[in-house]
C-alpha positions, 0 to 999 in steps of 0.5 A, a space after each residue: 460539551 463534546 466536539 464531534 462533526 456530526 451536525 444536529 439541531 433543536 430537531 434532533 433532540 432526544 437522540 443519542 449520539 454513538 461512536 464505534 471503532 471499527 478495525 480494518 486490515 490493509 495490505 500493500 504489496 510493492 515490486 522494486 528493481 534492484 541488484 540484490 535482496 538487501 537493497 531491495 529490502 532498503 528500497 522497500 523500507 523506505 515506502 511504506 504508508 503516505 500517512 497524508 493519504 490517510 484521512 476522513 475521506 477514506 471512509 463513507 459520510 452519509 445518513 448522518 455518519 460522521 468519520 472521527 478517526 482514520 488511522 493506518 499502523 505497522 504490524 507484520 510484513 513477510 519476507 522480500 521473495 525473489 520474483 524474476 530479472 530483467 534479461 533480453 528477449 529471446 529475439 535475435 535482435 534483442 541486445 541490439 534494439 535493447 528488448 528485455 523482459 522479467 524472466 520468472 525463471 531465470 534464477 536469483 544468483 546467476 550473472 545476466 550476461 
């Protein structure tokens, strides 16, 4: 006896029973705010995959397919790159209405002031 959610009857008999592993990549990019790469390294560790997220229904039930194993494994990340900072708007008003933006230029290591 094997236990399998596919659902057969007396009907189906003489049919075969087949199972296939099919190999997916997923990709997540995630943004954090933070005061340097470190942090923002430490901040990003902490968010990885919701394993709960991963279940059967992810995958397509239909014509008699039955979904045994959903599973999602760590296996390469690139590195953290610096995208931009926060900085005001060049508004004149800009400070005092608290207006800011992510400025792609403005450079990493530069003090905001």
């Amino acid at each position: 006896m094997i236990d399998t959610n596919v659902f057969y009857s007396d009907k189906d008999l003489g049919k075969k029973l087949y199972r296939k592993k099919t190999y997916y990549t997923l990709v997540i990019e995630q943004e954090v705010l933070a005061d340097d790469q470190d942090q923002a390294d430490r901040l990003l560790s902490e968010c990885g995959v919701d394993h709960s997220q991963i279940t059967n229904s992810l995958a397509e039930t239909k014509d008699g397919v039955e979904t045994v194993i959903v599973d999602a494994n760590y296996a390469d990340s690139s590195k953290t790159e610096y995208v931009g900072r926060v900085v005001y708007t060049d508004d004149d008003y800009a400070k005092e209405n608290g207006d800011v933006e992510i400025d792609t230029y403005a450079p990493e290591t530069e003090e905001v002031v």
